[in-house]
MOPAC internal coordinates of N, CA, C and O (Angstrom, degrees):
PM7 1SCF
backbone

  N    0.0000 0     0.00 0     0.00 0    0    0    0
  C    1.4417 1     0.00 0     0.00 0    1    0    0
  C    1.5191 1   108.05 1     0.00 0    2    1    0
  O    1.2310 1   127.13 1   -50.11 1    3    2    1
  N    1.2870 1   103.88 1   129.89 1    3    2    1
  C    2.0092 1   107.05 1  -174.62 1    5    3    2
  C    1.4753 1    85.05 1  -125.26 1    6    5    3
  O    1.2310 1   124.74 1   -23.67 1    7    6    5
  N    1.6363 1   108.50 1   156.33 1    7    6    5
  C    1.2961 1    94.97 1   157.74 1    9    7    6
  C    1.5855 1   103.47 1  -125.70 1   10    9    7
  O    1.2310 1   124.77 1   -21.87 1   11   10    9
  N    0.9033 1   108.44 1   158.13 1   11   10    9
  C    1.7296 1   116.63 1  -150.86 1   13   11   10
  C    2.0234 1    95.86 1  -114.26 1   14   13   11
  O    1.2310 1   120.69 1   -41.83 1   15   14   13
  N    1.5659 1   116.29 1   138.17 1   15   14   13
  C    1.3933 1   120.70 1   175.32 1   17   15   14
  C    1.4556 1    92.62 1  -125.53 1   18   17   15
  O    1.2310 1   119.20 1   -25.20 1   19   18   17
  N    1.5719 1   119.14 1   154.80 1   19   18   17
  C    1.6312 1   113.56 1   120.13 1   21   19   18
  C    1.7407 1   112.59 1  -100.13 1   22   21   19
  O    1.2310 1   129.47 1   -28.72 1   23   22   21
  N    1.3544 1    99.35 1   151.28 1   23   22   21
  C    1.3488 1   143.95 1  -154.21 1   25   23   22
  C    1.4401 1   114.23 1  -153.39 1   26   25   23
  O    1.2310 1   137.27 1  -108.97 1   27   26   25
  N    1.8348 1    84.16 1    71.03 1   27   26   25
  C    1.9837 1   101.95 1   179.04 1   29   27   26
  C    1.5638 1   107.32 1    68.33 1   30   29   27
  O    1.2310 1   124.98 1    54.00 1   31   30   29
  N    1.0920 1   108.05 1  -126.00 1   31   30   29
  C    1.4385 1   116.03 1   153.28 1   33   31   30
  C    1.4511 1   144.57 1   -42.41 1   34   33   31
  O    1.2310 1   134.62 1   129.72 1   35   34   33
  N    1.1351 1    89.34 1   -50.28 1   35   34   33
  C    1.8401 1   120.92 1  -168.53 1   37   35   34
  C    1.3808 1   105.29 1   -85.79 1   38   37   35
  O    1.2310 1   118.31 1   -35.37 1   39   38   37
  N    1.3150 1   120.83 1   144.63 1   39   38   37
  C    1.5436 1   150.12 1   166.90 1   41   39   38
  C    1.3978 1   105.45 1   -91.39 1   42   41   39
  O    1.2310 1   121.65 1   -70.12 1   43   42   41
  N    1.1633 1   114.44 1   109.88 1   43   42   41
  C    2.0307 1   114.07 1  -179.18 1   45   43   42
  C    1.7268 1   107.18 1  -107.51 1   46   45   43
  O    1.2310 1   115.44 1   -55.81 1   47   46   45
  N    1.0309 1   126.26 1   124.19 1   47   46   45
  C    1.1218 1   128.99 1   162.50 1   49   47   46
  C    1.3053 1   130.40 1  -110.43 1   50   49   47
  O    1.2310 1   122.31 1   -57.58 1   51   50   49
  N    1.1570 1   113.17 1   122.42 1   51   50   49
  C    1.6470 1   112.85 1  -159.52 1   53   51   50
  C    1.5548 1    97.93 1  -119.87 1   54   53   51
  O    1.2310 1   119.90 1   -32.24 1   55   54   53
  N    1.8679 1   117.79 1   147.76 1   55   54   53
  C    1.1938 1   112.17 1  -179.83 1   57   55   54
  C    1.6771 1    89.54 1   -98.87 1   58   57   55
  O    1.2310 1   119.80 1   -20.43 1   59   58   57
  N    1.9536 1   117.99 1   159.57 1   59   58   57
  C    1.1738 1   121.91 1   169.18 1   61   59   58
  C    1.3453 1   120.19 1   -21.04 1   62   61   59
  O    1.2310 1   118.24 1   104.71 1   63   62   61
  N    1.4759 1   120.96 1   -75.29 1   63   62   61
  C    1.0965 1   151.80 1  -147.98 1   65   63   62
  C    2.1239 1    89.67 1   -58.25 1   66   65   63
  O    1.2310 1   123.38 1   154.14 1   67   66   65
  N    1.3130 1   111.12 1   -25.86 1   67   66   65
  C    1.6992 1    93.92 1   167.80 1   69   67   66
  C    1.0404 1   112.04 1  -114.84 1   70   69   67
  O    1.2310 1   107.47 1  -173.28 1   71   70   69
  N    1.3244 1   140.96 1     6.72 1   71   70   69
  C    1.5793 1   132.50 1   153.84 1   73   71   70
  C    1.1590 1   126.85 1   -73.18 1   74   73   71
  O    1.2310 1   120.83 1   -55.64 1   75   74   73
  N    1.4892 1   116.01 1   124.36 1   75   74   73
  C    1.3958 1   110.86 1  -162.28 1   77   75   74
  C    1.9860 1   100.34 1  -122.09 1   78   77   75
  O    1.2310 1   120.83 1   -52.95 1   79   78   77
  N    1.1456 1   116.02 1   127.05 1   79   78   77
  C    1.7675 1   148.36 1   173.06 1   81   79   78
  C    1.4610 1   102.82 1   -53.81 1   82   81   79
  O    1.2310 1   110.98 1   -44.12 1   83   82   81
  N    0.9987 1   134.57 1   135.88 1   83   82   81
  C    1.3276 1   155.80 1    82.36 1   85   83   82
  C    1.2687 1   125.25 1   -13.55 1   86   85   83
  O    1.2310 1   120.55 1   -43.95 1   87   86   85
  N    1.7239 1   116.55 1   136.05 1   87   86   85
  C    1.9573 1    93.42 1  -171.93 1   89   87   86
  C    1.3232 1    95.96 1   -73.44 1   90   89   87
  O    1.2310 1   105.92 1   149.84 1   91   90   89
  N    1.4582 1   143.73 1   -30.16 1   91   90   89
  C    1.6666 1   126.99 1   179.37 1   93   91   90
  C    1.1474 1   111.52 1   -51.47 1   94   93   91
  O    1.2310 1   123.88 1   137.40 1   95   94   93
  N    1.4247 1   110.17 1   -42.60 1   95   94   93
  C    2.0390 1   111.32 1  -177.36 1   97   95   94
  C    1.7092 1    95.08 1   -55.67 1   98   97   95
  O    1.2310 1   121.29 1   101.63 1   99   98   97
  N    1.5053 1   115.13 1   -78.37 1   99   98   97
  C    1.2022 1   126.19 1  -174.76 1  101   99   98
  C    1.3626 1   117.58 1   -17.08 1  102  101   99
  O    1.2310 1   120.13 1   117.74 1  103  102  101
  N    1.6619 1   117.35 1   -62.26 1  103  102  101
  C    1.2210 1   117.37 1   166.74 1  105  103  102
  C    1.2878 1   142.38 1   -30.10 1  106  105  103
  O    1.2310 1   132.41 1   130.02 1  107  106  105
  N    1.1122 1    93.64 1   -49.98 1  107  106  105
  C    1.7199 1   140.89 1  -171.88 1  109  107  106
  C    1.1945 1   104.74 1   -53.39 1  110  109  107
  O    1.2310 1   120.74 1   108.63 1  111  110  109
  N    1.7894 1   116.19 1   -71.37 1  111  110  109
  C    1.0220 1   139.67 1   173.44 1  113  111  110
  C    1.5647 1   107.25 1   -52.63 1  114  113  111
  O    1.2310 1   117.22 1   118.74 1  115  114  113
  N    1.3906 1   122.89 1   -61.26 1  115  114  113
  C    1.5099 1   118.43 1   177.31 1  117  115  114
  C    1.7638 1   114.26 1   -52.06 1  118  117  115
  O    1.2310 1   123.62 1   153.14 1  119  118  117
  N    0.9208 1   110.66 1   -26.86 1  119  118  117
  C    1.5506 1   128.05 1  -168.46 1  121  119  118
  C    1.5918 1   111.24 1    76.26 1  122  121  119
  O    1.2310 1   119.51 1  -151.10 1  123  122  121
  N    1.2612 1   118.54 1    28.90 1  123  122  121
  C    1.2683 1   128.99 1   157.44 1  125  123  122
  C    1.5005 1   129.62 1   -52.19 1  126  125  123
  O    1.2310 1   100.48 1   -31.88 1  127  126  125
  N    1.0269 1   153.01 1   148.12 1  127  126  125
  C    1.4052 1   129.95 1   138.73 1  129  127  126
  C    1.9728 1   102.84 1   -72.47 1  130  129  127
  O    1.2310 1   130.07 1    -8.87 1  131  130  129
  N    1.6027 1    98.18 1   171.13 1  131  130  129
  C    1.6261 1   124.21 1  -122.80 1  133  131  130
  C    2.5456 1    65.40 1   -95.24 1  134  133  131
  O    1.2310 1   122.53 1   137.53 1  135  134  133
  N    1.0716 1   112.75 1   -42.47 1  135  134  133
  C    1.9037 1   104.54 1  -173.81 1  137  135  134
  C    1.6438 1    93.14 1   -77.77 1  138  137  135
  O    1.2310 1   110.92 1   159.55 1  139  138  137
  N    1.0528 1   134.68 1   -20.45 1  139  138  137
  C    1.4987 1   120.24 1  -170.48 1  141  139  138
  C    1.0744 1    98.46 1   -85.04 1  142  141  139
  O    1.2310 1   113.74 1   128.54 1  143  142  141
  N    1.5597 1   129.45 1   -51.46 1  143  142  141
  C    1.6077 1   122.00 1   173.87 1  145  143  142
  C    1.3291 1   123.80 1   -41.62 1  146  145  143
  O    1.2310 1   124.77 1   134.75 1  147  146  145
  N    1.6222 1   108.45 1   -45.25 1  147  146  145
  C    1.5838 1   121.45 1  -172.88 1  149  147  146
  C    1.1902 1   100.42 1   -57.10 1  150  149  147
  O    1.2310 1   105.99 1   131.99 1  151  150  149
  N    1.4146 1   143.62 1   -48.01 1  151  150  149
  C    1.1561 1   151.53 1   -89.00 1  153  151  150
  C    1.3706 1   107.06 1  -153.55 1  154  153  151
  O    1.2310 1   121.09 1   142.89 1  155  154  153
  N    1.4561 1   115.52 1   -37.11 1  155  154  153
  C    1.3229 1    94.93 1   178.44 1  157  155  154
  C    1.6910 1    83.94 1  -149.55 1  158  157  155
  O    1.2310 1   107.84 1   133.72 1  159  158  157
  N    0.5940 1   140.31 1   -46.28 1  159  158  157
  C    2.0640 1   123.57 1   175.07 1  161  159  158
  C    0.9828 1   121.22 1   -45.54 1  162  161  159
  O    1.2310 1   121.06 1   148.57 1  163  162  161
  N    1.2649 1   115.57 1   -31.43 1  163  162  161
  C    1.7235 1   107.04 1  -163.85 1  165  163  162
  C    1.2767 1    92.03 1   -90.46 1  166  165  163
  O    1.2310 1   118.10 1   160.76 1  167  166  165
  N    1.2271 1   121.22 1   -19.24 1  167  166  165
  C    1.4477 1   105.94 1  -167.41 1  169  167  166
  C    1.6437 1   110.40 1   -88.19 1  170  169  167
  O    1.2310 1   121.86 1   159.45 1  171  170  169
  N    0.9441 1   114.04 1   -20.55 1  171  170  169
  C    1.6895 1   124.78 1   162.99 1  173  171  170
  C    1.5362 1   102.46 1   -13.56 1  174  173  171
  O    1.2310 1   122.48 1   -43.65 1  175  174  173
  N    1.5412 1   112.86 1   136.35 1  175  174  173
  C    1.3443 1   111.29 1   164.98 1  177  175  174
  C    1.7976 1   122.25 1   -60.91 1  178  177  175
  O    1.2310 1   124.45 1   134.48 1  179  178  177
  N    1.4971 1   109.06 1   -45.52 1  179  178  177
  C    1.3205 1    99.25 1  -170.85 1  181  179  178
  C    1.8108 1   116.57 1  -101.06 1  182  181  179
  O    1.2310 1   133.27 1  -155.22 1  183  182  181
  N    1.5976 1    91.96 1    24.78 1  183  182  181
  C    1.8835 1    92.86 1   178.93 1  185  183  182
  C    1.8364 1   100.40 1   -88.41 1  186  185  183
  O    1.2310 1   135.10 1   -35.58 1  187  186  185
  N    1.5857 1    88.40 1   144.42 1  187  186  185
  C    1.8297 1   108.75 1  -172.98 1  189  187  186
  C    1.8146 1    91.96 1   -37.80 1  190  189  187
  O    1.2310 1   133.89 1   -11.02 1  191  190  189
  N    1.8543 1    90.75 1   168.98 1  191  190  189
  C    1.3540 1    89.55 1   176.47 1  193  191  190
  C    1.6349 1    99.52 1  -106.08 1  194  193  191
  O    1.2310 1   119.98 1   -21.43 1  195  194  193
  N    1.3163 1   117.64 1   158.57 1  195  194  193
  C    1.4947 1   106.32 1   169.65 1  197  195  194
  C    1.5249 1   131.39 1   -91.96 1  198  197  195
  O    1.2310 1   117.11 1   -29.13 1  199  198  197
  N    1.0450 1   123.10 1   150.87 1  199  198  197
  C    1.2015 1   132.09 1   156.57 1  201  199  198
  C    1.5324 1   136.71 1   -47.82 1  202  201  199
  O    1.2310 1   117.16 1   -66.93 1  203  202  201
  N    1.6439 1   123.00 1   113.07 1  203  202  201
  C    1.3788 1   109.22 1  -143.54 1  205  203  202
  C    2.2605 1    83.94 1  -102.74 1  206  205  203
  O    1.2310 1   122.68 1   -42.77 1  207  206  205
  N    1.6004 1   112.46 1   137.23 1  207  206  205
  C    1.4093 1    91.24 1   164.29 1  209  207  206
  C    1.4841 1   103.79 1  -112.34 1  210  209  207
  O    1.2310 1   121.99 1   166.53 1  211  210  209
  N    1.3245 1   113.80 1   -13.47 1  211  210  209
  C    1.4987 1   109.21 1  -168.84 1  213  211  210
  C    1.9780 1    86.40 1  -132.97 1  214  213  211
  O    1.2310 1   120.91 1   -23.54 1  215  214  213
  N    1.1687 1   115.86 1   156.46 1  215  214  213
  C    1.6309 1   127.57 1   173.23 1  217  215  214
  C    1.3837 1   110.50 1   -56.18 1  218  217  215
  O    1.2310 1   115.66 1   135.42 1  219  218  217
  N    1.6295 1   125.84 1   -44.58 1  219  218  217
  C    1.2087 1   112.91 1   179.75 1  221  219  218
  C    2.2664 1   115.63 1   -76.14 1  222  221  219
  O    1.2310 1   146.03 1    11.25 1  223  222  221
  N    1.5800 1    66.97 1  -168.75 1  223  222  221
  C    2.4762 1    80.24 1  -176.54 1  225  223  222
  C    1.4774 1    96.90 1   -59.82 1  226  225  223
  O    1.2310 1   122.80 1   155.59 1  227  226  225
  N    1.9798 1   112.24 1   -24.41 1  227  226  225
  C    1.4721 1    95.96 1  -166.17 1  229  227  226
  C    1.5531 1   116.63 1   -77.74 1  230  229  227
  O    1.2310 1   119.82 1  -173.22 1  231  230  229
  N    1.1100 1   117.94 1     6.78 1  231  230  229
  C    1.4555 1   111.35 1  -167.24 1  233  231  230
  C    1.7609 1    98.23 1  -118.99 1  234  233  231
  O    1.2310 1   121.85 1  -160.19 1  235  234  233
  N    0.7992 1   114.07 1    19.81 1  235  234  233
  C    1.4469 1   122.04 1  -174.43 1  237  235  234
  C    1.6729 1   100.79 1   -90.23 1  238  237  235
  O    1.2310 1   126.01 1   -71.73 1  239  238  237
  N    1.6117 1   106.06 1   108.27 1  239  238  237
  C    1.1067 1   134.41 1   143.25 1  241  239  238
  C    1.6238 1   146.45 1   -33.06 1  242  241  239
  O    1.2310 1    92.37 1   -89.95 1  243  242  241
  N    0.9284 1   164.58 1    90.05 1  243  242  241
  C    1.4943 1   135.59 1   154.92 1  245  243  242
  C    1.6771 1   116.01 1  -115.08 1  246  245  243
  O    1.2310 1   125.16 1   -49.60 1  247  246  245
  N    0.9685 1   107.70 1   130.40 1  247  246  245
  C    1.2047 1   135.05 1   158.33 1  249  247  246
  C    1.4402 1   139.36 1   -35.14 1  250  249  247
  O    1.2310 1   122.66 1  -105.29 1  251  250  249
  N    1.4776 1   112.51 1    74.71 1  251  250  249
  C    1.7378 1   120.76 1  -173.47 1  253  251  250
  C    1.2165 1   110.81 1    -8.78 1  254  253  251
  O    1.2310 1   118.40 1    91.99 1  255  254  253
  N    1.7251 1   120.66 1   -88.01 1  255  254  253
  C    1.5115 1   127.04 1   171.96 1  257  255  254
  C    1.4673 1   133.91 1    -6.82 1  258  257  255
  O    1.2310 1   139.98 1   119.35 1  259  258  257
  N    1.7611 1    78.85 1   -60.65 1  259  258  257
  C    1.8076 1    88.19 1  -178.72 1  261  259  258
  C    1.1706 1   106.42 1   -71.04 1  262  261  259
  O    1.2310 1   108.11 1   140.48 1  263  262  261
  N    1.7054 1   139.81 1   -39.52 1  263  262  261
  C    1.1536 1   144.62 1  -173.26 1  265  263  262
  C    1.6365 1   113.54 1   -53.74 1  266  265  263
  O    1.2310 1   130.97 1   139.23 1  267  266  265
  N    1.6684 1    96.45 1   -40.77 1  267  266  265
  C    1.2717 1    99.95 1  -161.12 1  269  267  266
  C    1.7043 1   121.01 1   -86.26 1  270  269  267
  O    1.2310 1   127.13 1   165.24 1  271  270  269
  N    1.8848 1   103.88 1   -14.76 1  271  270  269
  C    1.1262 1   134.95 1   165.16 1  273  271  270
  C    1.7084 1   109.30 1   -49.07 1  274  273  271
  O    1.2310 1   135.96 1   104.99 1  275  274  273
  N    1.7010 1    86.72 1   -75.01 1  275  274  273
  C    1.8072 1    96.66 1   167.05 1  277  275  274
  C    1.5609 1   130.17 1   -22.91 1  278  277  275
  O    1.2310 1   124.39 1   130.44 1  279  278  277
  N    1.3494 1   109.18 1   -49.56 1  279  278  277
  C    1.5727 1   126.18 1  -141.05 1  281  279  278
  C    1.6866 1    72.20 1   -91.42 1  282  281  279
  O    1.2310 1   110.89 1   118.84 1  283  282  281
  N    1.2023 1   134.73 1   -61.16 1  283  282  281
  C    1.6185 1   152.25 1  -160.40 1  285  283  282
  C    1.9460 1    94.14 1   -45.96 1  286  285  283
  O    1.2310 1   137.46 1   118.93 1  287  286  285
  N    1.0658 1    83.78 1   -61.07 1  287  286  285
  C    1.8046 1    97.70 1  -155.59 1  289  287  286
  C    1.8241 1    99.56 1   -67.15 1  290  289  287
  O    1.2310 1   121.04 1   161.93 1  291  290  289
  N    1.7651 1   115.61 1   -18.07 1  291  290  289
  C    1.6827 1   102.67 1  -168.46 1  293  291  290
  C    1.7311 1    92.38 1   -72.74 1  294  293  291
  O    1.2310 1   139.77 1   -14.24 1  295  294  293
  N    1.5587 1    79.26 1   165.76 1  295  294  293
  C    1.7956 1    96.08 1   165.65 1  297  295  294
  C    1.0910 1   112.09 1   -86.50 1  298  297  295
  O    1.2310 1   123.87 1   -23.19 1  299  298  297
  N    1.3623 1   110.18 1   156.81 1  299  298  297
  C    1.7905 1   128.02 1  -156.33 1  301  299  298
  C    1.6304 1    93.12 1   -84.55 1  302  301  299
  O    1.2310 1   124.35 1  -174.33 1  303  302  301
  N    1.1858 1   109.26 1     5.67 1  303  302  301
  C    2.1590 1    97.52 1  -164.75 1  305  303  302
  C    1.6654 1    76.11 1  -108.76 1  306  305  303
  O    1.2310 1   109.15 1  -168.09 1  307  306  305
  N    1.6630 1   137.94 1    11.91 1  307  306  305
  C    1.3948 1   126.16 1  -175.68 1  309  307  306
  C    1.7447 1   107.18 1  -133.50 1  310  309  307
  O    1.2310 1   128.86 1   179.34 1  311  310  309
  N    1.5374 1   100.53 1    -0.66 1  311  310  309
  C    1.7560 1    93.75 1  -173.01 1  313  311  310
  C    0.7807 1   110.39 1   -76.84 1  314  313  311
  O    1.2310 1   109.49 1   -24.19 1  315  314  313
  N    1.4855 1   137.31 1   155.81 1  315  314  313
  C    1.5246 1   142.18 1   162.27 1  317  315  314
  C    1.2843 1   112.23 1   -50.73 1  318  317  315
  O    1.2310 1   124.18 1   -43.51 1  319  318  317
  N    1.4385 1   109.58 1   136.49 1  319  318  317
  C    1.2000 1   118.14 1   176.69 1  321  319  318
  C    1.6115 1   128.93 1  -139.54 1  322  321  319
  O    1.2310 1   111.03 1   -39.68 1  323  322  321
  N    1.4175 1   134.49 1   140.32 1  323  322  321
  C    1.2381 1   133.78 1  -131.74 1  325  323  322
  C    1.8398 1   111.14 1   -57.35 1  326  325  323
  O    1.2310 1   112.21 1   -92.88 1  327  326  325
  N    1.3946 1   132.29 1    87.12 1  327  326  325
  C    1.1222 1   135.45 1   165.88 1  329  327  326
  C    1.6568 1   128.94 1   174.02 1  330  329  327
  O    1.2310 1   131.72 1    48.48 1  331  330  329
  N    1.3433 1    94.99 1  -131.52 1  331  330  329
  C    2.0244 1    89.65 1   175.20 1  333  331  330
  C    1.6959 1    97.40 1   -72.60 1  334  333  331
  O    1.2310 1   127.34 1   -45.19 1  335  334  333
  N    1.3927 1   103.49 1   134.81 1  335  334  333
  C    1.7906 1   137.16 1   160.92 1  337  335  334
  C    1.7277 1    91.35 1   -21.00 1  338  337  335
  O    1.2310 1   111.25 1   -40.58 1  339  338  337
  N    1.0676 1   134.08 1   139.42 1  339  338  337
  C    1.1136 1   136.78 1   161.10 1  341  339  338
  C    1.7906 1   109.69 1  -102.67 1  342  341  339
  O    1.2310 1   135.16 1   -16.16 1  343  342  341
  N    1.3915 1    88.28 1   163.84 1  343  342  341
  C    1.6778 1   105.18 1  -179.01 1  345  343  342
  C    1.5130 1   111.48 1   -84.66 1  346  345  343
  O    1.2310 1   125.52 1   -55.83 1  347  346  345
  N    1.5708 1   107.00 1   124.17 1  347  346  345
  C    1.8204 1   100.01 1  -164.43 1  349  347  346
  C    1.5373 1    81.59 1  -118.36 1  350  349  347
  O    1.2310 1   120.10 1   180.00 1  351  350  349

């Protein structure tokens, strides 16, 4: 999985492992809404840890790869599935 930009001119291709999430991206990507992530995913024992760039929630990072590692490895009787947020 690459994820592909244009950039003016240029075509950028980046592998997971250097794109780094936002919890809205994160969400996004999980297909969460943006309070269910806050709220009850991140806090999961075995979800990646994030990357801090600034001290506060706003600089909080996560990491495609690891995310996408995570999501790979749960059991299918725990994936999200199309409706109301379930109770984890």
């Amino acid at each position: 999985m690459t994820a592909i930009t244009n950039v003016g001119d240029f075509v950028v291709a980046l592998p997971p492992r250097d794109i780094w999430l936002t919890d809205e991206q994160a969400a996004t990507f999980l297909s969460y809404s943006l309070v269910h992530f806050k709220s009850h995913v991140i806090c999961l024992g075995d979800f990646p840890a994030p990357r801090y760039i600034m001290a506060n929630s706003k600089g909080r990072r996560w990491n495609l790869e690891s995310i996408s590692k995570w999501l790979r490895n749960r059991p299918e009787t725990t994936k999200k599935v199309v409706g109301r947020p379930r109770k984890i």
